[in-house]
RODO-2510 file (C-alpha; in nm, 4 decimals, decimal comma):
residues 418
     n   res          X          Y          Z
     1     x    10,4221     9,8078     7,2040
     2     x    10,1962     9,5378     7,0357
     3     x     9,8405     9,6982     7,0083
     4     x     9,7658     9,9824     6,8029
     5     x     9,7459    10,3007     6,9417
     6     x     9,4814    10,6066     6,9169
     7     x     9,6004    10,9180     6,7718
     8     x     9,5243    11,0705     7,1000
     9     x     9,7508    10,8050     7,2412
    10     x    10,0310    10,8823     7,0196
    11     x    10,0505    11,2192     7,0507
    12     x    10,0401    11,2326     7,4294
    13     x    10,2873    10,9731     7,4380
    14     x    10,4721    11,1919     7,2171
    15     x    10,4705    11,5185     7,4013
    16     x    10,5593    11,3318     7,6998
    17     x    10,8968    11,2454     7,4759
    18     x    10,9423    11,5686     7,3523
    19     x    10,9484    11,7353     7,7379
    20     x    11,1263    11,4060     7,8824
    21     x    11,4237    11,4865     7,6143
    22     x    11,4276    11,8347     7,6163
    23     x    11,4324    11,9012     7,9693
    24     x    11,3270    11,6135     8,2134
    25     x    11,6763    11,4206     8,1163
    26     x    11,8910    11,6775     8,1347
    27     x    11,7636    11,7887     8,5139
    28     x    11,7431    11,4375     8,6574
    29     x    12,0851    11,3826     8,7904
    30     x    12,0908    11,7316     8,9541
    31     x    11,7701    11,5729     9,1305
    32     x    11,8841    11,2818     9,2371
    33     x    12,2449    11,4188     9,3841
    34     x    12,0731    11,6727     9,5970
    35     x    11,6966    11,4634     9,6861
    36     x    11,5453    11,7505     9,5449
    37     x    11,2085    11,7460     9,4626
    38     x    11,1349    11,7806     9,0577
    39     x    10,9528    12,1110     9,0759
    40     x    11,0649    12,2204     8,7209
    41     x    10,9214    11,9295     8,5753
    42     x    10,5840    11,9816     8,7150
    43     x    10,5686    12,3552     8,6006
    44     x    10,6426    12,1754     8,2975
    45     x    10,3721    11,9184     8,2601
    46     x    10,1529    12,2199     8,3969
    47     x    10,2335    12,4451     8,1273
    48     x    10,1283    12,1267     7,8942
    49     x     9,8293    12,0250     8,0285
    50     x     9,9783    11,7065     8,1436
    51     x     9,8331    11,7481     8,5304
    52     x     9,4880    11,7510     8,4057
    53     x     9,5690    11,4058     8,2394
    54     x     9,3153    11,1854     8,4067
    55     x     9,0670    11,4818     8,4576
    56     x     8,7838    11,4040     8,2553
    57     x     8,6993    11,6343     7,9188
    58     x     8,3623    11,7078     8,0146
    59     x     8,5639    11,9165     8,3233
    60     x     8,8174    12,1017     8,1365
    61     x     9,0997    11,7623     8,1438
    62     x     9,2363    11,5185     7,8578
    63     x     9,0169    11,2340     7,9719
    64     x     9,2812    10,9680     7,9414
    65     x     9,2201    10,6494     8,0409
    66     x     9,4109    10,3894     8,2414
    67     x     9,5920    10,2435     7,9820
    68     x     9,6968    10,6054     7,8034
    69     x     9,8019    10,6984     8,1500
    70     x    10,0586    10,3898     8,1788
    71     x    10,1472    10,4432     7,9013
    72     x    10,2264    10,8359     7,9546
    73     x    10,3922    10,7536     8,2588
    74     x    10,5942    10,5014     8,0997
    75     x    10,7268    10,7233     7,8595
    76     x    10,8262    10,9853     8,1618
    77     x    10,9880    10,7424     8,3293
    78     x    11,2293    10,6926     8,0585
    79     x    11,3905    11,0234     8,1393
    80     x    11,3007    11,0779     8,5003
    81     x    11,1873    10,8380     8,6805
    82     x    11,1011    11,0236     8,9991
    83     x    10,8845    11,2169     8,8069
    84     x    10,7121    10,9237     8,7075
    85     x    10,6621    10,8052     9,0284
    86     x    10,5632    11,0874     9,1901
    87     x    10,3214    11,1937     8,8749
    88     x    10,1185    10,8314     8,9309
    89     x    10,0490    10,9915     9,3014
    90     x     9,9036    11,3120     9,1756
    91     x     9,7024    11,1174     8,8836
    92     x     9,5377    10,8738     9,0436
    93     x     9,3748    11,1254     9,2632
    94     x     9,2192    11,2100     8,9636
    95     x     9,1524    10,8731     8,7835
    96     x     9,0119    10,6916     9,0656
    97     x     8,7827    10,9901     9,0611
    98     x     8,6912    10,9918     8,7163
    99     x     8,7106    10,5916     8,5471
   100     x     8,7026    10,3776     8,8424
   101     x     8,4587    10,5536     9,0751
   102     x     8,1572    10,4179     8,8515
   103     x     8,2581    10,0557     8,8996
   104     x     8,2508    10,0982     9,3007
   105     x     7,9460     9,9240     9,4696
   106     x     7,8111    10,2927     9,6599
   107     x     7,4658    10,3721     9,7088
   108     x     7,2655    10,6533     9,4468
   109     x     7,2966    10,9427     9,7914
   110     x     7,6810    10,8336     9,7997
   111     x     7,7312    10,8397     9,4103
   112     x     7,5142    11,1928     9,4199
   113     x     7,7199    11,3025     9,6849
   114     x     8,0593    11,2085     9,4822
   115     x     7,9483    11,3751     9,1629
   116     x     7,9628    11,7507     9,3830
   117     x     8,3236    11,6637     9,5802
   118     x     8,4694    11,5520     9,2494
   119     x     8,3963    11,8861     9,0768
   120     x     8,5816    12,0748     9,3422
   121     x     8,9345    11,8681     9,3255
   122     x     8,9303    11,8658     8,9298
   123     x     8,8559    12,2469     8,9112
   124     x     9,1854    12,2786     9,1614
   125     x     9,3470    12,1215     8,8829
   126     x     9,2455    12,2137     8,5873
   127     x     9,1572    12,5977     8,6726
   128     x     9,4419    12,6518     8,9206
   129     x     9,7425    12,4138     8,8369
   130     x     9,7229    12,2285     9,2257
   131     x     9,9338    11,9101     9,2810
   132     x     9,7824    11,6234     9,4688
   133     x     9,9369    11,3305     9,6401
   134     x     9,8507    11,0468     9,8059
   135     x    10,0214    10,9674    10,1504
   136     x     9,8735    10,5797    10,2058
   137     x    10,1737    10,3947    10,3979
   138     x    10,1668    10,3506    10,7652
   139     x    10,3824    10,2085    11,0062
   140     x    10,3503     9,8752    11,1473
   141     x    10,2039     9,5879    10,9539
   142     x    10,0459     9,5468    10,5758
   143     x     9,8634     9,8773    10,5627
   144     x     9,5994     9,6588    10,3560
   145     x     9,5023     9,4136    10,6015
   146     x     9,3289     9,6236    10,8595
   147     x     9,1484     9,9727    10,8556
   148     x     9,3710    10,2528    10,8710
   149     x     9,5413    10,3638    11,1850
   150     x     9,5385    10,7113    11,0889
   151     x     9,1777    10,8283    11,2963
   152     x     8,9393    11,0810    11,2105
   153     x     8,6708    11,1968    11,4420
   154     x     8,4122    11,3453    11,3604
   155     x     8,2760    11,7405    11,4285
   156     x     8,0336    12,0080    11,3408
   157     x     8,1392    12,1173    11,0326
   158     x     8,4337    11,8683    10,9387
   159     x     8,6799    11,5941    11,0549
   160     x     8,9620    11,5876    11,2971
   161     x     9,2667    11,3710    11,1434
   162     x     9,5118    11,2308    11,3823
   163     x     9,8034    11,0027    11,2992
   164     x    10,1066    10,9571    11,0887
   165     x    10,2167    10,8940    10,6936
   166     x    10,5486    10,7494    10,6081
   167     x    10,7298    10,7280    10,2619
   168     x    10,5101    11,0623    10,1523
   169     x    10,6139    11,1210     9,8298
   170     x    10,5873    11,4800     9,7141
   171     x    10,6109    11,5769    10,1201
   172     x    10,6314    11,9415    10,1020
   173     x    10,6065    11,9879     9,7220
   174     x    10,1696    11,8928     9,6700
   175     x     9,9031    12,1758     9,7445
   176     x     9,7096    11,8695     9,8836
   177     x     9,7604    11,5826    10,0705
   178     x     9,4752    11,2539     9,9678
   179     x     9,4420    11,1593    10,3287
   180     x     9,3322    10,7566    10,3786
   181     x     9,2142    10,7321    10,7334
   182     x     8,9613    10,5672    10,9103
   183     x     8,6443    10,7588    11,0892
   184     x     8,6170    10,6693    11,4609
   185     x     8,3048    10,4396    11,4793
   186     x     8,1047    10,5268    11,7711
   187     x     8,2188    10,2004    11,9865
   188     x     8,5520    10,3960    11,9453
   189     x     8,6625    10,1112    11,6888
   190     x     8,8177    10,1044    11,3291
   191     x     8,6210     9,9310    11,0983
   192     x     8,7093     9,9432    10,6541
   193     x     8,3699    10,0592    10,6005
   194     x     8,4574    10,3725    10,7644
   195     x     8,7712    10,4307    10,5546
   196     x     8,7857    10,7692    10,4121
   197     x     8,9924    10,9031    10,1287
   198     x     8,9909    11,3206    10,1986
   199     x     9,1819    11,6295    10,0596
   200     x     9,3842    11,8000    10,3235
   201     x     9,5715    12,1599    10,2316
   202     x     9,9398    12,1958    10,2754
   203     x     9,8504    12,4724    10,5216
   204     x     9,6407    12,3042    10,7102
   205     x     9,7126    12,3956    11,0920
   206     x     9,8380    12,0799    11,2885
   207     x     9,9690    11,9627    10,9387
   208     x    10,3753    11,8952    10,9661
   209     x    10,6474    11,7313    10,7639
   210     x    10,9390    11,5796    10,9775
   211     x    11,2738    11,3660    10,9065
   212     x    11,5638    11,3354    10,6725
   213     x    11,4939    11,1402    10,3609
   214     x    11,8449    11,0485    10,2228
   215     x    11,7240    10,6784    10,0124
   216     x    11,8992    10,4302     9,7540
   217     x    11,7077    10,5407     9,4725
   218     x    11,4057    10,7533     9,3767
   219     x    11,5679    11,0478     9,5802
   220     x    11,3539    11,2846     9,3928
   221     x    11,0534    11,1631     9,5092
   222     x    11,1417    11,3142     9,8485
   223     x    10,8827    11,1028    10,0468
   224     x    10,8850    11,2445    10,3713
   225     x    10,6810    11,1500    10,7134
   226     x    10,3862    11,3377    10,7675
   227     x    10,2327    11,4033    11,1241
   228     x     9,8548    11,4962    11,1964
   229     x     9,8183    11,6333    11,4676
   230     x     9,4403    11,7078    11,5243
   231     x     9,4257    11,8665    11,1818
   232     x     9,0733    12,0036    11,0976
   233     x     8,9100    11,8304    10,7552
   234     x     8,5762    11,9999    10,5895
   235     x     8,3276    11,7924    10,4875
   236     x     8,3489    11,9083    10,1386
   237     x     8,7307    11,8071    10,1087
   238     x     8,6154    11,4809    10,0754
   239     x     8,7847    11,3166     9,8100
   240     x     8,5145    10,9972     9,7407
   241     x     8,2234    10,9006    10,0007
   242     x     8,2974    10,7123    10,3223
   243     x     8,3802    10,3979    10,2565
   244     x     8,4073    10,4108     9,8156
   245     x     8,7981    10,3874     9,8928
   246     x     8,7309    10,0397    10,0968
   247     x     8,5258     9,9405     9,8210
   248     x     8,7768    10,0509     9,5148
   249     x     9,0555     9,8184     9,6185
   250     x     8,8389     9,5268     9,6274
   251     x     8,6723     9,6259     9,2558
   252     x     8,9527     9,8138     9,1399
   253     x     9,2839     9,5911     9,2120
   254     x     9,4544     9,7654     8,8900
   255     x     9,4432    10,0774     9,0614
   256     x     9,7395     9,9837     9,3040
   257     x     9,9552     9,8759     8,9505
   258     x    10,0538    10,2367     8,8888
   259     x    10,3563    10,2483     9,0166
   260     x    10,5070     9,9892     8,7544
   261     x    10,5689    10,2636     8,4527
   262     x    10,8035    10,4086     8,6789
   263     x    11,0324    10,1143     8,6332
   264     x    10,9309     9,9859     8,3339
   265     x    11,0493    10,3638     8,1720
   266     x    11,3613    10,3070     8,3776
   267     x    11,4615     9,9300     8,2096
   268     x    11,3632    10,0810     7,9184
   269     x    11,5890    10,3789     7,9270
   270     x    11,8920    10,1216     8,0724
   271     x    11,8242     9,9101     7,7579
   272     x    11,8616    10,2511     7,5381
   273     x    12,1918    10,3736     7,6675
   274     x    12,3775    10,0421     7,5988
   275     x    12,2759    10,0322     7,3176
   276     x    12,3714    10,3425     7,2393
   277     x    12,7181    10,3183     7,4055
   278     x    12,7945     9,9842     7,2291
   279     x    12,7728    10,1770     6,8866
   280     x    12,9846    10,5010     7,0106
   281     x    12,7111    10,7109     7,0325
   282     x    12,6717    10,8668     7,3884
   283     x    12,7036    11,2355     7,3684
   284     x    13,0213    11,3682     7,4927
   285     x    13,2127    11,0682     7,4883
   286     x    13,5043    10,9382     7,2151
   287     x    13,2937    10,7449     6,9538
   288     x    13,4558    10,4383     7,0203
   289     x    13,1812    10,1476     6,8725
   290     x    13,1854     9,7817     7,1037
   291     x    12,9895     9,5745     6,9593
   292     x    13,1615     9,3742     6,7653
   293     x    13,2286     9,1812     7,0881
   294     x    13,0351     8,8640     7,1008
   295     x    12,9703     8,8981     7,4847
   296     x    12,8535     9,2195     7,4276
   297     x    12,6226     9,0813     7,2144
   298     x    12,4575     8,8394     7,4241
   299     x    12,4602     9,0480     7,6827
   300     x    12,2091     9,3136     7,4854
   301     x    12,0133     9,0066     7,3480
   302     x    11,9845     8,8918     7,7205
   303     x    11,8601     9,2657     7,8195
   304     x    11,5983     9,2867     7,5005
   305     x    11,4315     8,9362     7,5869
   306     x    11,3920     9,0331     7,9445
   307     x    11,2378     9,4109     7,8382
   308     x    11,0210     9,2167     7,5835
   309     x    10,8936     9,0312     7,8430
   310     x    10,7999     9,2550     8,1177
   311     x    10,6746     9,5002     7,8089
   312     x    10,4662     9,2305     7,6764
   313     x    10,2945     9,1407     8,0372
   314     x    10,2614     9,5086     8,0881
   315     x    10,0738     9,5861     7,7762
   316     x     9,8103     9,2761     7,8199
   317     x     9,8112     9,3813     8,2177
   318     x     9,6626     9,7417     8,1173
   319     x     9,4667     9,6241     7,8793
   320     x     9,2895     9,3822     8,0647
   321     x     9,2390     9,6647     8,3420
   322     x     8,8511     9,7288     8,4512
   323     x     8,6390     9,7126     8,7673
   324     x     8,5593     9,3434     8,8784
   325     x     8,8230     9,1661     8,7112
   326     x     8,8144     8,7512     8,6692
   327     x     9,0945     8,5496     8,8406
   328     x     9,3254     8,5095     8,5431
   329     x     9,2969     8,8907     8,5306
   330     x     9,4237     8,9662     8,8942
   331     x     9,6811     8,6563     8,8257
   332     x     9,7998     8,8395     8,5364
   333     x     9,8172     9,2045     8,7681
   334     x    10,0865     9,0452     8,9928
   335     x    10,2872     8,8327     8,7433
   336     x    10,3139     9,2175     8,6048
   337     x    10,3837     9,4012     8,9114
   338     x    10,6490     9,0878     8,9420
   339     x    10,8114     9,1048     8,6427
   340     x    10,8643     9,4714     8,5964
   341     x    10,9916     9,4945     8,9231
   342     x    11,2139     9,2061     8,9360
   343     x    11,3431     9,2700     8,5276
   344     x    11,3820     9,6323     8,5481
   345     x    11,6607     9,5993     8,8191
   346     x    11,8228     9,2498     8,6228
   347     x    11,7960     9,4910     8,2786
   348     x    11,9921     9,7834     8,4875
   349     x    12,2283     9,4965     8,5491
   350     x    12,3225     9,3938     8,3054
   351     x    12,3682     9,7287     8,1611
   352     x    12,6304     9,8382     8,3935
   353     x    12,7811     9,5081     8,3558
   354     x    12,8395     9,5505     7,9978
   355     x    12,9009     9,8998     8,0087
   356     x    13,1959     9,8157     8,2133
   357     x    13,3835    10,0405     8,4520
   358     x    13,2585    10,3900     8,3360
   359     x    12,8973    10,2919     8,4116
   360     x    12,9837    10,3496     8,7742
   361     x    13,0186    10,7364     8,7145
   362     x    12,7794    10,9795     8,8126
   363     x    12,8820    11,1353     8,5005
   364     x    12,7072    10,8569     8,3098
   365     x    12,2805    10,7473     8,3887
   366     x    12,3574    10,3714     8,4556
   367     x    12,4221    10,3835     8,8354
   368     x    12,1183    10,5888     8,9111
   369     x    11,9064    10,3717     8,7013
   370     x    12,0180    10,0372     8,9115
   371     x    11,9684    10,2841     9,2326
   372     x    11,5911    10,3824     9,1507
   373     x    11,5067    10,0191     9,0274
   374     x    11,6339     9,8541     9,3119
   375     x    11,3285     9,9145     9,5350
   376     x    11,0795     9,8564     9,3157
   377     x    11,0473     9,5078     9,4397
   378     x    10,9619     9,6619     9,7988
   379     x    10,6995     9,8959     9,7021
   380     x    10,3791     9,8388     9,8853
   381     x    10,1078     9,6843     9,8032
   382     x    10,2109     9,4532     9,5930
   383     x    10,5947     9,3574     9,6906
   384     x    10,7749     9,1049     9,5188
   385     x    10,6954     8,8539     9,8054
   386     x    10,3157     8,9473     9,8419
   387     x    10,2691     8,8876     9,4403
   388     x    10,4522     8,5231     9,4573
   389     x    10,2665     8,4425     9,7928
   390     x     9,8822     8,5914     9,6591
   391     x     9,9749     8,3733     9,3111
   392     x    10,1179     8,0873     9,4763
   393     x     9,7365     8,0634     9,6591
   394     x     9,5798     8,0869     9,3412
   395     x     9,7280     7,8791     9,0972
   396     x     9,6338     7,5954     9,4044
   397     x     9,3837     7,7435     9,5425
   398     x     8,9982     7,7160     9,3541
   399     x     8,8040     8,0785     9,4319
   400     x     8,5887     8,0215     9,7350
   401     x     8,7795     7,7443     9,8574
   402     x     8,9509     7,7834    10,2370
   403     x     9,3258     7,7726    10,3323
   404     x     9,4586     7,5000    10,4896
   405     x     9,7642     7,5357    10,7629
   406     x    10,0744     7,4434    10,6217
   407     x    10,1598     7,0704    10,7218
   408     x    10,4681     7,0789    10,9964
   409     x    10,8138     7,0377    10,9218
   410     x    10,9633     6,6892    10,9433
   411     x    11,1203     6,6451    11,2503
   412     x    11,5017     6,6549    11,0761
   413     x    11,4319     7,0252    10,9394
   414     x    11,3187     7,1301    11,2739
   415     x    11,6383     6,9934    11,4346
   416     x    11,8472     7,1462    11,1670
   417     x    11,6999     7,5084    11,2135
   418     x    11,8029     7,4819    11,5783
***
């Protein structure tokens, strides 16, 4: 890391360490063979404060920051990475309700309103232990580029939700589900300003969880489908005010970057076990030292140039994090989300690569660290493909200024496609 931590971020960088080594590590294959959800890991971070995280102090939480929780979740990663994942879900329910929230442009009633529904979700964590998640992906197309299809209507005393949630992580695990739907205007439309971010209980009646969930990699994270049917939503389990979610992924584009520690904890780890195989010193195994061999070597140097990379972009990329961001900012946000993505699945790689034949055990991390970074590229919002295409625009494109349609293909390319 090259910026100089607080004392407060050392330390809970350091207890997430201490649990990730003590216990997370030794549990995560066990996870991963059976898709089982990490439940021991979350009574752990309970018992150490670790869900309040993102709560703020003045309600009973640590008050960490964006960049101490990256950082955190980082470290987590590097021992479990479907904890990581799943942990970004559960705090950024919190965050986005504690740092980013003040940046969002909502009127004085709506920030008034806000500053009573917050106080009810942070007590849930902070007095009572309660998981959150947050269930955003639909089916269809780019869940981003139109309102939600998941409707809420509204009634006398709450909301009625209707509609589905795919690739739920912590399906059946959370106390409460962070709903994103859209309120049924009253031409019977969808519109973003309607968009509404709400808290809906596990027990909810109408509330289901359905399907297999059997995945490459991140098999803890056991991200189910959820189905709505009709499921009755107080007012008061609103999460932010109509229309502040809308608003917060316009001002707030960092907040959909919290899914990179998860990976970045995982090249990170791949980098640490060859290293630590090369010299003889995995646990368990004959201390037979390889790195003598020159194509060992370059293989390692190969593997630390591509983690110093995506650490370097990562650090400046949380760092630069705030609400209304410039251009080079946001350009910066998706040459990280890029990077970490694409390197942490090169890095696991080469590991197994230079490992050799054993790193195909079970018996040994490597394979499930190439498994759970493979799809990183994939995750929504910001896929591989949507990064290079949104950068692309903007390293041509002036702000303000309108696309043009792509020019036709020549006639040969046309005839060649055919």
């Amino acid at each position: 890391m090259d910026f100089n931590l607080t004392s407060e971020q050392e330390r809970l960088i350091g207890l997430a360490a201490e649990l990730g080594r003590e216990k997370f590590a030794k549990r995560a294959a066990r996870y991963d063979r059976d898709a089982e959800f990490p439940m021991e890991n979350y009574n752990d971070l309970r018992d150490a404060g670790l869900l309040k995280l993102c709560v703020p102090k003045e309600h009973g939480g640590l008050g960490a920051d964006y960049q101490t929780y990256m950082l955190v979740a980082a470290e987590i990663a590097r021992h479990c990475a479907a904890t990581a994942l799943t942990f970004n879900m559960h705090s950024c329910a919190m965050m986005w309700n504690a740092q980013m929230i003040h940046d969002f442009p909502i009127s004085d009633q709506q920030r008034a309103e806000h500053e009573t529904l917050k106080l009810r979700h942070f007590a849930r964590v902070v007095d009572e232990g309660k998981i959150y998640s947050q269930p955003f992906s639909e089916t269809g197309d780019n869940w981003m580029a139109k309102p939600f299809g998941t409707r809420a209507v509204r009634g006398k005393d709450g909301w009625y939700i209707t509609g589905k949630k795919v690739f739920a992580s912590l399906s059946g695990a959370a106390d409460y589900y962070g709903i994103v739907c859209t309120e049924v205007a009253d031409d019977g439309e969808l519109y973003f300003d309607n968009t509404l971010y709400v808290a809906m209980s596990k027990d909810s009646p109408g509330f289901s969880i359905t399907g297999s969930w059997d995945p490459l990699g991140m098999r803890g994270t056991v991200s189910r489908t959820l189905v709505l049917d009709n499921v009755f939503v107080p007012y008061e389990e609103a999460i932010m005010p109509k229309g502040a979610y809308y608003h917060g992924q316009i001002v707030w584009p960092h907040m959909y970057m919290t899914l990179t520690p998860a990976y970045l904890g995982t090249a990170q780890a791949a980098y640490d076990f060859t290293r630590a195989y090369l010299r003889g010193e995995i646990e368990g195994m004959p201390p037979v030292k390889r790195r003598a061999f020159p194509s060992k070597q370059a293989a390692m140097a190969e593997m630390y140039i591509k983690l110093q990379q995506a650490w370097a972009v990562f650090n400046r990329s949380i760092s630069d994090a705030k609400g209304n961001p410039g251009p080079e900012d946001i350009m910066r946000l998706y040459v990280c989300q890029y990077t970490v993505m694409e390197y942490s699945n090169d890095i696991c790689r080469l590991a197994i690569r230079t490992c050799g034949g054993q790193s195909m055990l079970r018996s040994l991390p490597l394979e499930r660290y190439y498994r759970d970074s493979r799809c990183g590229s994939l995750m929504l919002p910001y896929t591989a493909e949507i990064c290079t295409t949104f950068l692309g625009i903007s390293c041509l494109y002036d702000e303000g200024e309108e696309l043009e349609a792509p020019p036709p293909l020549p006639p040969k390319a046309v005839a060649s496609k055919q």
